[in-house]
C-alpha positions in Angstrom: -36.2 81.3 -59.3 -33.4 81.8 -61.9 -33.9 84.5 -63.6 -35.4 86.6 -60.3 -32.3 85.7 -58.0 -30.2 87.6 -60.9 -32.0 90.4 -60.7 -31.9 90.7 -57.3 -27.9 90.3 -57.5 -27.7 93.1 -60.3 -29.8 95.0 -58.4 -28.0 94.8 -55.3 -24.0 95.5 -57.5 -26.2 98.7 -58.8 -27.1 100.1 -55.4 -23.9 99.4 -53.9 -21.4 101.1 -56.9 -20.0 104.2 -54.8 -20.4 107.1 -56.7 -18.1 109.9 -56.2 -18.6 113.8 -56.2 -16.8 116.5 -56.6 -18.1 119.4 -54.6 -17.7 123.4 -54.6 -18.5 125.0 -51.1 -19.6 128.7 -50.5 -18.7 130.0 -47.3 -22.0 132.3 -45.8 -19.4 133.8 -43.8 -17.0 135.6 -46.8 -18.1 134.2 -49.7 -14.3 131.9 -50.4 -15.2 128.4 -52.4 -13.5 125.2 -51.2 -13.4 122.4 -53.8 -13.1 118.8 -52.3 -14.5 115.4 -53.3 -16.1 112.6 -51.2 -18.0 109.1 -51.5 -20.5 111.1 -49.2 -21.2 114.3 -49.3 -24.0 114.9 -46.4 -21.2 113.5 -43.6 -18.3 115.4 -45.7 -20.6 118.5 -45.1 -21.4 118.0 -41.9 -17.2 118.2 -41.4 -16.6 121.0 -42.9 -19.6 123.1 -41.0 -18.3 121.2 -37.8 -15.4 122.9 -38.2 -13.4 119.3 -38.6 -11.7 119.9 -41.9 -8.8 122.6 -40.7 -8.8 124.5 -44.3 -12.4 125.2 -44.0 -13.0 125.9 -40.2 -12.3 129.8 -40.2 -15.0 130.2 -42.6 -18.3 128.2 -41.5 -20.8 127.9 -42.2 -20.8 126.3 -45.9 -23.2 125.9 -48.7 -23.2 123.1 -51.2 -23.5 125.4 -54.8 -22.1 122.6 -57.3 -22.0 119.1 -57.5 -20.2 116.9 -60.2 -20.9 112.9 -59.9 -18.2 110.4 -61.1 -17.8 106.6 -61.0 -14.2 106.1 -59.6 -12.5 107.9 -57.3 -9.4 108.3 -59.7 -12.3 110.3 -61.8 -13.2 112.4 -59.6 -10.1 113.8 -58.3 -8.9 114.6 -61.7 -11.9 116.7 -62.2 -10.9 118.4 -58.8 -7.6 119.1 -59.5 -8.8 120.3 -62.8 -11.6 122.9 -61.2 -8.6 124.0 -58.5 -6.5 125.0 -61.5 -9.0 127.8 -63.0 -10.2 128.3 -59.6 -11.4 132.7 -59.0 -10.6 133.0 -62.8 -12.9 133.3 -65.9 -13.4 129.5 -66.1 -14.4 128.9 -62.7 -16.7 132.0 -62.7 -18.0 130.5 -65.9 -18.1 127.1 -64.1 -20.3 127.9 -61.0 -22.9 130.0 -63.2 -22.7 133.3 -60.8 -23.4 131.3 -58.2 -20.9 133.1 -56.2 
């Protein structure tokens, strides 16, 4: 039972790690980006298109076109800040792949 009860603890400090991602929205509606990240990007989503997240309301709905997974939260809002600062210019054109 040793060795299996291990496993099963790894396995269970594995599936729990929060991962988090840093997202780039497309509105349908005018074609703007929003870049945001969340630990859960279905319910973060769901805000935005709910028109709960006052930044985003005026231009539901939204499409996902870019995701960016990180293991700490600390990560993953540097690399938001980071996209923000080149955001419309070459960079972030270059970034989303004409995805636009």
């Amino acid at each position: 039972m040793g060795s299996h009860s291990g496993l099963v603890a790894c396995r269970a400090a594995a599936e729990s790690t929060i991962m988090y991602i840093v997202y780039i929205l497309r509105s349908k509606k005018n074609d703007k980006h929003y870049v945001g990240h969340t630990a859960d990007l279905n319910e973060r989503l769901r805000r935005h298109n709910g028109g709960m997240v006052k930044s985003t309301k005026a231009f539901t709905p939204w499409a996902v076109i870019l995701t960016e997974e990180f293991v700490t939260k600390s990560e993953a809002y540097k690399r938001e800040l980071e996209i923000k600062s080149y955001k419309g210019g070459f960079k972030f054109k270059e970034l989303i792949g004409g995805i636009a």
